[in-house]
N, C-alpha and C positions, 0 to 999 in steps of 0.2 A: 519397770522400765526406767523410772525416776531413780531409783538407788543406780543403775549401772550407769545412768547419762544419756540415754536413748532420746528421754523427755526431761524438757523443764520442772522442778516444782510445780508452779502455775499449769500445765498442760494436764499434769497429773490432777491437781483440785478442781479444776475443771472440767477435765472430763468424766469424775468421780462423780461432779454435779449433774451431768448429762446424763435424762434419764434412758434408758433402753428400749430401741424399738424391736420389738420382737416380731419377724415376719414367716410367717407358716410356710414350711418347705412344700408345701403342693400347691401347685399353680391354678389357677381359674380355669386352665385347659384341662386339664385332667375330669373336671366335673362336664366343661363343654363337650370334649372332644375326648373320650377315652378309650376309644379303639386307637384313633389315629395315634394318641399320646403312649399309648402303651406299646406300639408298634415303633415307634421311632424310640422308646426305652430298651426295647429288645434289640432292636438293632444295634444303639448305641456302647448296650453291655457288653453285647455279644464284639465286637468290634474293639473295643477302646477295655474292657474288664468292669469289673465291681468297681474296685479299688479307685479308678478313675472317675468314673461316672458320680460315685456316691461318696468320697473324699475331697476331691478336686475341684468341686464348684466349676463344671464346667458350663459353659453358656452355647445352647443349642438353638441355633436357626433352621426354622421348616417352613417349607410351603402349606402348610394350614392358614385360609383366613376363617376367620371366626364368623362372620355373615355369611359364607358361604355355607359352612356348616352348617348352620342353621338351618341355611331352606333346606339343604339336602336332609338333614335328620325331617324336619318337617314333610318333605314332598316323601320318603321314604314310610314314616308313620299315617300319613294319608291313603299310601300306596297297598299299606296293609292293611288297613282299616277296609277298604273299598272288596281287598281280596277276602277279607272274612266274611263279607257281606255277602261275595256270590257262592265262598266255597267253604267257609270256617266249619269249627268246630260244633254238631249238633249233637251229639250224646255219644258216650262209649254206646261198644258194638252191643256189649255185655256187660251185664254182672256177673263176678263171678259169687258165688257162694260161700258162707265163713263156715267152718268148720269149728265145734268146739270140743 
């Protein structure tokens, strides 16, 4: 950019001197919320293409709050725990038999 005139010398050693911040393209939502976040990815492909979605640096707003999620996963994995306890899992019906 220095050789065509885009930037100054200076801008160039300087920002040669700038170290690199490197930030992980998966978001903290993705480990929070991975249904919702993969849902609004599919929709988002599905709508707008690959090419867009995964070139384009596009920036997506959703009604996900993050504390919300939470109790819900919570009261959800409570909700389960409570159902195994009156109906879960007590043994297969059967063995079957190995044959050799």
């Amino acid at each position: 950019m220095a050789e065509v005139g885009f930037i100054s010398q200076e801008q160039k050693e300087r920002t040669l001197r700038t170290p690199l911040k490197i930030q992980s393209r998966e978001s903290a939502y993705f480990s929070k919320a991975p249904y919702f976040t993969e849902f609004i990815r599919h929709h988002v492909e599905r709508k707008y293409g690959k090419e867009r979605l995964y070139q384009e640096g596009l920036r997506i707003y959703t009604t996900l709050d993050l504390s919300l999620q939470r109790d819900a996963q919570r009261a959800m994995e409570m909700g389960l725990r409570e159902l195994d306890k009156r109906q879960g899992f007590r043994g297969p019906l059967r063995t079957l038999s190995r044959r050799s």
